[in-house]
C-alpha positions in Angstrom: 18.9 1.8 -11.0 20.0 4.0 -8.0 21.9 2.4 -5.2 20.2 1.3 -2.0 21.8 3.5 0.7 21.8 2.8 4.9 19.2 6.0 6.3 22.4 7.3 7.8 24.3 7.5 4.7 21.1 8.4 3.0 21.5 12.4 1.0 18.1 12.8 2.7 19.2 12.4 6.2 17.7 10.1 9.1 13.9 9.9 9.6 13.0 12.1 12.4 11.1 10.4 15.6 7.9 10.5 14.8 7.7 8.6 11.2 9.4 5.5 13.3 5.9 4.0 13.9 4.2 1.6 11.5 3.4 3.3 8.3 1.7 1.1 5.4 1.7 3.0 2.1 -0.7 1.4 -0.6 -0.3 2.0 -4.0 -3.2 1.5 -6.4 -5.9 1.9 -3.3 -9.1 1.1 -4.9 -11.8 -1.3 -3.6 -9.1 -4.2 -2.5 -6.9 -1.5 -1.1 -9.2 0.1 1.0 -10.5 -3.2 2.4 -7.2 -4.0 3.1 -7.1 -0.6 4.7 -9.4 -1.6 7.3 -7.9 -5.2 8.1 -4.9 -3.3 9.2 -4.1 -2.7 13.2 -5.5 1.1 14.6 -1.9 2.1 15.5 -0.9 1.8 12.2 -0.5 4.8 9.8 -2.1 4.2 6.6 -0.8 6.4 3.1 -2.5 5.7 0.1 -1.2 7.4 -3.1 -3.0 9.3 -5.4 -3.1 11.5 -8.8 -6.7 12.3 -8.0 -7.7 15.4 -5.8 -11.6 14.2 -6.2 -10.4 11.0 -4.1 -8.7 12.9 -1.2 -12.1 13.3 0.9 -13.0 9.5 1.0 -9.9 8.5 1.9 -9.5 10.6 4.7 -13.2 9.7 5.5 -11.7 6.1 6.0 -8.7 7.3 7.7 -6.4 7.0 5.3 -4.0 9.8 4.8 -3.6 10.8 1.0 -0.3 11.7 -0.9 -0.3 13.1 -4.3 2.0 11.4 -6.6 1.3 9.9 -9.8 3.1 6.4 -10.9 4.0 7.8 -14.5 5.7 10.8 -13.3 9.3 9.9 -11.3 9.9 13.1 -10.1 6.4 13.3 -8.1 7.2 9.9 -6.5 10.4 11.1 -4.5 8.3 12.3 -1.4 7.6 8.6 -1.1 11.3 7.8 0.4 11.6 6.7 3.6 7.7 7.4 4.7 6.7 3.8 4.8 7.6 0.8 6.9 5.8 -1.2 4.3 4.1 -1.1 0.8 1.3 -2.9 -1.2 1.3 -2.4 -4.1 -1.9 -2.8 -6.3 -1.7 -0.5 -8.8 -1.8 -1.8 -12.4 0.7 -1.8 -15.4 0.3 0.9 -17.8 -1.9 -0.8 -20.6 0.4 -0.6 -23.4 4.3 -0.6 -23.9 6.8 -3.4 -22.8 7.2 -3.4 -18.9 5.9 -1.8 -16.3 7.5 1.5 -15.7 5.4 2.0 -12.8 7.0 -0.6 -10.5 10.2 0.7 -11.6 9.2 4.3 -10.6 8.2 3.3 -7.2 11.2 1.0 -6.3 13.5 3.9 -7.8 11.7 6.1 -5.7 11.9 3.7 -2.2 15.2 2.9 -2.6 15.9 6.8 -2.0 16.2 6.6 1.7 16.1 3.6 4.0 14.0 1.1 2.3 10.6 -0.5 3.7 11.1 -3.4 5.7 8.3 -5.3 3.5 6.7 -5.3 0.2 3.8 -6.9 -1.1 3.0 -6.8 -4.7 -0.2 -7.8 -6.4 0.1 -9.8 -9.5 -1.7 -12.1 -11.5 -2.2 -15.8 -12.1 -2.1 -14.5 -15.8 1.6 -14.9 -15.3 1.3 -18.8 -15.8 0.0 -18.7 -19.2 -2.4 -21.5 -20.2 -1.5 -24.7 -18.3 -4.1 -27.0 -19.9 -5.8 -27.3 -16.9 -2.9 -28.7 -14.2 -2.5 -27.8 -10.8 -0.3 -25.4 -10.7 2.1 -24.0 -7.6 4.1 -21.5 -7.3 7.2 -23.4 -8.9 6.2 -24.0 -12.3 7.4 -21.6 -14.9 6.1 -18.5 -16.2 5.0 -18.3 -19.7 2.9 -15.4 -20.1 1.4 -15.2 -23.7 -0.5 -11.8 -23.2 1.2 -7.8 -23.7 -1.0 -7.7 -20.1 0.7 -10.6 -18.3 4.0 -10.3 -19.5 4.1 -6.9 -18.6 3.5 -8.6 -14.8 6.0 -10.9 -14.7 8.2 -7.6 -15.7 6.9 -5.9 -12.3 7.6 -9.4 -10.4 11.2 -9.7 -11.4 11.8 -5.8 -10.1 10.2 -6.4 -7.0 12.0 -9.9 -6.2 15.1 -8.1 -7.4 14.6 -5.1 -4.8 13.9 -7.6 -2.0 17.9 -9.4 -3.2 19.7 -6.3 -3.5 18.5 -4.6 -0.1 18.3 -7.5 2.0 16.4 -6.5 5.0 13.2 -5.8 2.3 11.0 -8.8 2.5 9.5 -8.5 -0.3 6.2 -10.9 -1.5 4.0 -11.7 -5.0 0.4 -12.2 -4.6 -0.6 -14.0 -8.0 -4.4 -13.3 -8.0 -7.3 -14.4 -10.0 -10.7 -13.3 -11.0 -11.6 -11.1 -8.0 -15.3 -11.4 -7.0 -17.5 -9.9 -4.4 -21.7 -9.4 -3.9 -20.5 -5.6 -2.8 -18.1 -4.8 -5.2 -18.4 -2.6 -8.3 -19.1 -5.4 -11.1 -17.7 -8.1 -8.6 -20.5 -10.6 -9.4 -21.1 -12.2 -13.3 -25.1 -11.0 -12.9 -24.7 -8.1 -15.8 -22.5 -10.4 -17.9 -25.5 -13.3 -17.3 -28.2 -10.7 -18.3 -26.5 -9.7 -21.5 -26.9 -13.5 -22.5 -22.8 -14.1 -22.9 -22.0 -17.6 -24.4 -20.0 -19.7 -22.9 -17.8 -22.4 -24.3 -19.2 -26.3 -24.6 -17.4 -28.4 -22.0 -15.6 -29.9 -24.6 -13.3 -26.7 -25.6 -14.5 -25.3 -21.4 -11.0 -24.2 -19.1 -11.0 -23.7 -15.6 -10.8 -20.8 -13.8 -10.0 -19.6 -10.1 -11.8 -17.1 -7.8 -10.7 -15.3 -4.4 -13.6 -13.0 -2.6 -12.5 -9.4 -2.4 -12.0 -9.6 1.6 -9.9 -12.2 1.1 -7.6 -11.2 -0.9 -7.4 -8.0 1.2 -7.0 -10.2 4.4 -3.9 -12.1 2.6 -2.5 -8.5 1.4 -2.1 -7.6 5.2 -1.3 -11.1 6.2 1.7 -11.0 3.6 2.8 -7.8 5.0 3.5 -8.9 8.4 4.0 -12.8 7.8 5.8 -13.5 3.9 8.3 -15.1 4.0 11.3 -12.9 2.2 11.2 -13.1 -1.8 8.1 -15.2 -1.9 5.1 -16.0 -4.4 2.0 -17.1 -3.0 -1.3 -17.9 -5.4 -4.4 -16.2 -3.4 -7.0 -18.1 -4.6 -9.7 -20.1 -2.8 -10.7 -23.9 -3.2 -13.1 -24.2 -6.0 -12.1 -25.8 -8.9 -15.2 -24.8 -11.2 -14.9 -24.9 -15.1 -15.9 -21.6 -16.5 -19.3 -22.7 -17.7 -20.3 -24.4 -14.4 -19.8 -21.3 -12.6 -21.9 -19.1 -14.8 -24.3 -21.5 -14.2 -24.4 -21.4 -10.7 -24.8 -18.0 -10.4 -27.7 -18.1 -13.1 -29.3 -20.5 -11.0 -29.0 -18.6 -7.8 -30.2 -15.4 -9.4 -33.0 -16.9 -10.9 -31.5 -16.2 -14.7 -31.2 -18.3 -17.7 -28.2 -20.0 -17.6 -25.7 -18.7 -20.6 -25.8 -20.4 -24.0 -22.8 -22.9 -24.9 -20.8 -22.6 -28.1 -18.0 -24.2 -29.9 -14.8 -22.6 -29.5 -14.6 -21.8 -32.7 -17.9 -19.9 -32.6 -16.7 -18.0 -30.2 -14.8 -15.3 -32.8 -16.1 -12.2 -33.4 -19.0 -12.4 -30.7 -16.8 -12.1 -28.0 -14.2 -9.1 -26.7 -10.3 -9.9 -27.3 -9.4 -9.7 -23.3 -12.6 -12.1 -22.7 -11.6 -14.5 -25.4 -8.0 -14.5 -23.9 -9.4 -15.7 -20.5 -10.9 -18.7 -22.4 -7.9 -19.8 -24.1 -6.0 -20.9 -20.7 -6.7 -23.1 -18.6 -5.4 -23.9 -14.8 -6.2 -24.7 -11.5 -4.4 -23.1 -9.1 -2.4 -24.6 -5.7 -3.1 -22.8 -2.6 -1.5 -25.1 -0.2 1.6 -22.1 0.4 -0.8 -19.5 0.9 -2.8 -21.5 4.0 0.7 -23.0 5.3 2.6 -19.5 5.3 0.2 -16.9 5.7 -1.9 -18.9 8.1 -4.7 -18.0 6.1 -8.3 -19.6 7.1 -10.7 -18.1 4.3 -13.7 -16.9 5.1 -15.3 -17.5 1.9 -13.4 -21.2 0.9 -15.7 -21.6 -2.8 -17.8 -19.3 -5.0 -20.9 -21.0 -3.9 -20.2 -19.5 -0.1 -19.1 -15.7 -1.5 -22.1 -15.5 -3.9 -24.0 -16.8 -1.7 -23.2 -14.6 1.5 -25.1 -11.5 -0.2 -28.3 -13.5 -1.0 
């Protein structure tokens, strides 16, 4: 790990006069990103980085400035030092290996010169592992069971431990659920409805938790101004819907069958590994920090309103 130095000691020197207005760098600045983007105040800079030249037009179109840099290579993240006043990070774990090398390449890479004065990192409630259905805050333990999830809680501990070891970095973990929106690619479960995907029987059914796209992307911003230093928040809104009932709603408000319901143990072989790993846990999720810190009034408070809203 490389040692967090004051800008003036820095071996890159001070930060000339015109970087010293707000700069928010996002990381992984794909459809939550770029709303996020927007949400953001005009007189602040936005950076979004990118291994992708095809991308550069649209984000300037949305005036957001693009740096190249690609999270598996170090050496191209070292440009990143000392640009920004604040980070969100969104970009995913590598999906294989142990850890998240990623998240340690960016915090090696910030830590160069003077480091942000916030982070904001976003996780997942994957992190909690299957909780038969509790109520679940930010306190209880992690016990990830999934390569995926475990790799997060990997990313979380390097991020909180960046935020303890340069103590002027507050630094924040959005754990985040199923993200949903009418105007988002794949963001509603109409294709999975028409494909005719079972769902489990009550009996064996778990319960699972839902934040709209905008948001989420209102809470990313709201985190980077308002978290409170080496915080977790859940970002989640207020339904409390067991998987099944919320495939049905949606079939009944597109006007589809609603999904067949199967066993559990019918459910091998017919369904895809990740897909069966959503329906083994189980948890409904506390949002009480999340409104009390972050001051954040939801514009779409249950499923039913964010489906809804496009209809």
């Amino acid at each position: 790990m490389l040692p967090i130095l004051p800008s003036n000691q820095s071996p890159l020197g001070a930060l000339p006069a015109r970087f010293r207005r707000e700069r928010v760098l996002i990381n992984g600045c794909g459809d939550v990103g770029q709303r996020a983007s927007r949400q953001l105040p005009r007189a602040v800079r936005v950076l979004a980085l990118t291994s992708s030249p095809e991308r550069r037009p649209a984000l300037r179109a949305q005036g957001i400035t693009p740096l190249y840099g690609n999270l598996d290579d170090a050496r191209s993240l070292l440009r990143l030092s000392g640009l920004a006043t604040r980070v969100l990070h969104l970009a995913p774990p590598p999906s294989e290996g142990v850890g998240d090398p990623r998240t340690h390449h960016l915090l090696r890479a910030l830590q160069l010169r003077a480091a942000p004065r916030a982070m904001v990192y976003g996780s997942t409630s994957g992190v909690y592992g299957d909780c038969q259905g509790a109520l679940v805050d930010e306190t209880r333990t992690l016990a990830a069971t999934t390569p995926r999830a475990q790799r997060r809680v990997d990313a979380e501990a390097a991020v909180h431990l960046l935020g303890r070891r340069a103590s002027r970095v507050r630094t924040s973990i959005l754990r985040i659920p199923g993200i949903y929106a009418p105007d988002r690619e794949g963001g509603t479960p109409e294709a999975r409805l028409r494909k005719g995907t079972p769902v489990l029987e009550r009996a064996d059914d778990v319960f699972t938790n839902h934040i709209h796209a905008d948001d989420l992307a209102r809470a990313c911003v709201k985190a980077l101004w308002q978290g409170r230093p080496q915080r977790t928040y859940n970002i989640n809104d207020d339904s409390a819907l067991l998987m099944g009932d919320y495939f049905d709603f949606a079939a009944d408000l597109y006007g589809l069958p609603r999904p067949p319901r199967v066993p559990r143990h019918a459910t091998q072989g017919q369904l895809s590994l990740m897909l069966l790993s959503f329906m083994s846990e189980s948890r409904r999720l506390d949002n009480t920090r999340m409104k009390r810190e972050l001051r954040l009034k939801l514009l779409y408070p249950t499923v039913a309103t964010g489906l809804v809203s496009d209809q």
